[in-house]
N, C-alpha and C positions, 0 to 999 in steps of 0.2 A: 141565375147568377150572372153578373157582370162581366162581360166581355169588352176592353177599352183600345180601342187601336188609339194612340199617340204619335199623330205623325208629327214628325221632329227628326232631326238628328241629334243624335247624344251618342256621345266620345264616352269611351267606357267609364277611364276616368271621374267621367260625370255622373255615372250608373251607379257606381261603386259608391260617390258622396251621396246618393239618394238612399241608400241602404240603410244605414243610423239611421236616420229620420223616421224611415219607415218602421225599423224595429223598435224606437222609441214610441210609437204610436201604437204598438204590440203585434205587428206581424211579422209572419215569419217567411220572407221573401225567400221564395225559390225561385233560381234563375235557371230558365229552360234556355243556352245556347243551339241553337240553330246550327251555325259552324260549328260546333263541338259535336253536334250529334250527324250530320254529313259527314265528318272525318270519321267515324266512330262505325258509322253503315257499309262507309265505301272502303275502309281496310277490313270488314268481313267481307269484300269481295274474293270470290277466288281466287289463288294466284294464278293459275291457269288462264282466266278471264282477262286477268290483269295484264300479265302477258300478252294474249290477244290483241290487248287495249293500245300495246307499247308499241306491237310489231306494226299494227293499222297505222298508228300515230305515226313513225317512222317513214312510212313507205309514202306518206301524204301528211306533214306536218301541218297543211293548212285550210283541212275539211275538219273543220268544227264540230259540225252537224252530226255527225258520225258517232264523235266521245259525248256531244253534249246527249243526244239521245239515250247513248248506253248510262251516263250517268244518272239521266232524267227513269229512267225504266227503272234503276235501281233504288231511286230513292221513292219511287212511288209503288213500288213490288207490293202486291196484293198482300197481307200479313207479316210483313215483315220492314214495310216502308217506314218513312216518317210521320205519317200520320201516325200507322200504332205504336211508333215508340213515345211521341206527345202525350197518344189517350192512355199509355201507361202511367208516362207521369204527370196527368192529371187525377189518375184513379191512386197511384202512391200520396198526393199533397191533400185528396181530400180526407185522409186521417189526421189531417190536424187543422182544427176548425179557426186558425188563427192565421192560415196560410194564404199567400200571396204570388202569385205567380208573373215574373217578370218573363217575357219572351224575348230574347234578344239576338241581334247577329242575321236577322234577316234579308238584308241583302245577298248573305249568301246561297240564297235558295234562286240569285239570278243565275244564267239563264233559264235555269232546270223548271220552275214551277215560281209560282205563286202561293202567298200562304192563305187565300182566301179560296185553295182547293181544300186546305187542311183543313180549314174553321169550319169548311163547311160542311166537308165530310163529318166533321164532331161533333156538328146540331146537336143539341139539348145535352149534351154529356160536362160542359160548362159546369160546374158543381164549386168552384173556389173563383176567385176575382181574379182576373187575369187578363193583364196588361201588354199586349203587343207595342212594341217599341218601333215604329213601321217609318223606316226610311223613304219619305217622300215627303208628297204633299195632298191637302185636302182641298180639292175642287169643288166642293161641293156640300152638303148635307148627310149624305153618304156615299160621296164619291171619293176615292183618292188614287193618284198618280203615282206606283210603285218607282220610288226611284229618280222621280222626278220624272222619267222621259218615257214610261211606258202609257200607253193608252189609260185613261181615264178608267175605270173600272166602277160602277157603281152596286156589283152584288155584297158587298162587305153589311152586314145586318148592324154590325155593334156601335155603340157611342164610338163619336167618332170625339177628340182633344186635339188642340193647338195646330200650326203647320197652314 
């Protein structure tokens, strides 16, 4: 199945006038937020952890490195990351064979990860058309520049669009 990164920026705004179109053309666009599903992981964090999180933050407001790690551990937590909440709801959208899968909000996975951990972790599990909405740009044939400023990355497998 087709996996399309779209590098572009698009304003949600814009996301949301592509949806008619789409389901006028008879799919049934599921939007997998990105930010929606980080906020969603990181308030099952423990309170206690969180706590932890506060007192560190407090005593050294200005070691990053520190929370961004804790939050990077968290979101990439062996069975319980964001990758398997994706391959969930990629294995929920392929019961309905009309489905479309828009990924969106990815910038928010800076600084924690990149989503060409999760694509790639997902190999062959692809089963419905799914469209990454990838904030950068395309350097290349199968290169792109998360963000515009991070390093060139060229492992991204999928059709690459626009950008």
């Amino acid at each position: 199945m087709a996996v399309i990164y779209y590098a572009a920026m698009i304003s949600h705004s814009g996301l949301i006038r592509i949806f008619p179109k789409l389901k006028s053309e008879g799919w049934n666009v599921k939007e997998f937020s990105i930010a929606q599903q980080i906020s969603v992981l990181l308030n099952k964090i423990n309170p206690v952890v969180r706590k932890m999180w506060e007192t560190a933050d407090k005593k050294d407001p200005l070691n990053f490195n520190k929370v961004t790690q804790s939050i990077t551990n968290n979101l990439t937590k062996e069975g319980e990351g964001l990758k398997e909440v994706f391959e969930s709801f990629l294995l929920e959208a392929e019961k309905d064979p009309n489905s479309l899968i828009l990924v969106t909000d990815l910038e928010a996975l800076h600084p924690y990860m990149r989503i060409g951990s999760i694509e790639s972790g997902l190999q062959g599990k692809f089963n419905v058309p799914t469209v990454f909405l990838y904030p950068g740009v395309r350097t290349g044939k199968t290169r792109l520049k998360f963000l515009g400023f991070y390093p060139e990355d060229g492992n991204y497998r999928s059709l690459h669009v626009g950008g």
